[in-house]
ZAMARGU-4260 file (C-alpha; in steps of 0.2 Angstrom, whole numbers, plus 5000, padded with zeros to 4 digits):
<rodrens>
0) 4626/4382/4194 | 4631/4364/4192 | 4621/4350/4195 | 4619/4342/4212 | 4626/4324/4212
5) 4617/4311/4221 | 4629/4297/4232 | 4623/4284/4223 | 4633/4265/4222 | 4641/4263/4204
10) 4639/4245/4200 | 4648/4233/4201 | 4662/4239/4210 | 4652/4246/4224 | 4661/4266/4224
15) 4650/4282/4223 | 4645/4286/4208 | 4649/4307/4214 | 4664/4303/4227 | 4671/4287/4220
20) 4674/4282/4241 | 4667/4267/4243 | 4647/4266/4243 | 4639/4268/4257 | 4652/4285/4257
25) 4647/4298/4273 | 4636/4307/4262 | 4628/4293/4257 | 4626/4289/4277 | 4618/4307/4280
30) 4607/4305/4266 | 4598/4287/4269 | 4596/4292/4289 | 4585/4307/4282 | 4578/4296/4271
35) 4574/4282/4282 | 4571/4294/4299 | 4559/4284/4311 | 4560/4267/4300 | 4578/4260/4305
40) 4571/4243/4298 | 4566/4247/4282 | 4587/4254/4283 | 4592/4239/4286 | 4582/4229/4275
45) 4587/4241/4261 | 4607/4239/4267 | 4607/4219/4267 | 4599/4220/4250 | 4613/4231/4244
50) 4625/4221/4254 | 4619/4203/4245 | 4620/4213/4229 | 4638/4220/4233 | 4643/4201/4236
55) 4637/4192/4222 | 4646/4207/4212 | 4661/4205/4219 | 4660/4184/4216 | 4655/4191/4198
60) 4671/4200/4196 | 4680/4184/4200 | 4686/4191/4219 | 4683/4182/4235 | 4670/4195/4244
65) 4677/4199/4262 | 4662/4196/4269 | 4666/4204/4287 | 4672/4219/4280 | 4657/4221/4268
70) 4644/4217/4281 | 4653/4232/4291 | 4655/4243/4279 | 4636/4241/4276 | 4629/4239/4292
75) 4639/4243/4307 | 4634/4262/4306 | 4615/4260/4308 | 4610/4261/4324 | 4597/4252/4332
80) 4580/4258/4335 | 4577/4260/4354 | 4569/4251/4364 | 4556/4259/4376 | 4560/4260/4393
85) 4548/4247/4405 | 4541/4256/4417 | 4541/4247/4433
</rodrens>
């Protein structure tokens, strides 16, 4: 039986290392929500660190990031924690 691949971002061209889509792929998406159930902040901490690095990558490479499309690519598919209801 093979090995199971983790969905990992292969630096620094920011693609799965298992898929090659580019990183965060779905089942890299599926995997940090397990991960991160109940701390959507610690997500998101973790995703604007990776987004940072995935800019001054691309800057390295010699490209102009896109820096809309990178910050959705990274962040637009975490939801936000919500908030409790006021009881009134």
């Amino acid at each position: 039986m093979g090995a199971v691949r983790e969905h990992l971002p292969g630096r620094p061209h920011w693609r799965c290392r298992a898929c090659g889509a580019h990183w965060p792929c779905q089942p890299a998406k599926l995997s940090l929500r397990r991960e991160y159930r109940g701390h959507t902040l610690a997500l998101v901490f973790y995703l604007a660190i990776s987004l940072r690095e995935a800019v001054d990558d691309t800057a390295r490479l010699g490209r102009t990031p896109d820096l809309a499309a990178l910050t959705d690519r990274f962040m637009s598919w975490v939801s936000s924690p919500r908030a409790p209801a006021e009881k009134g």
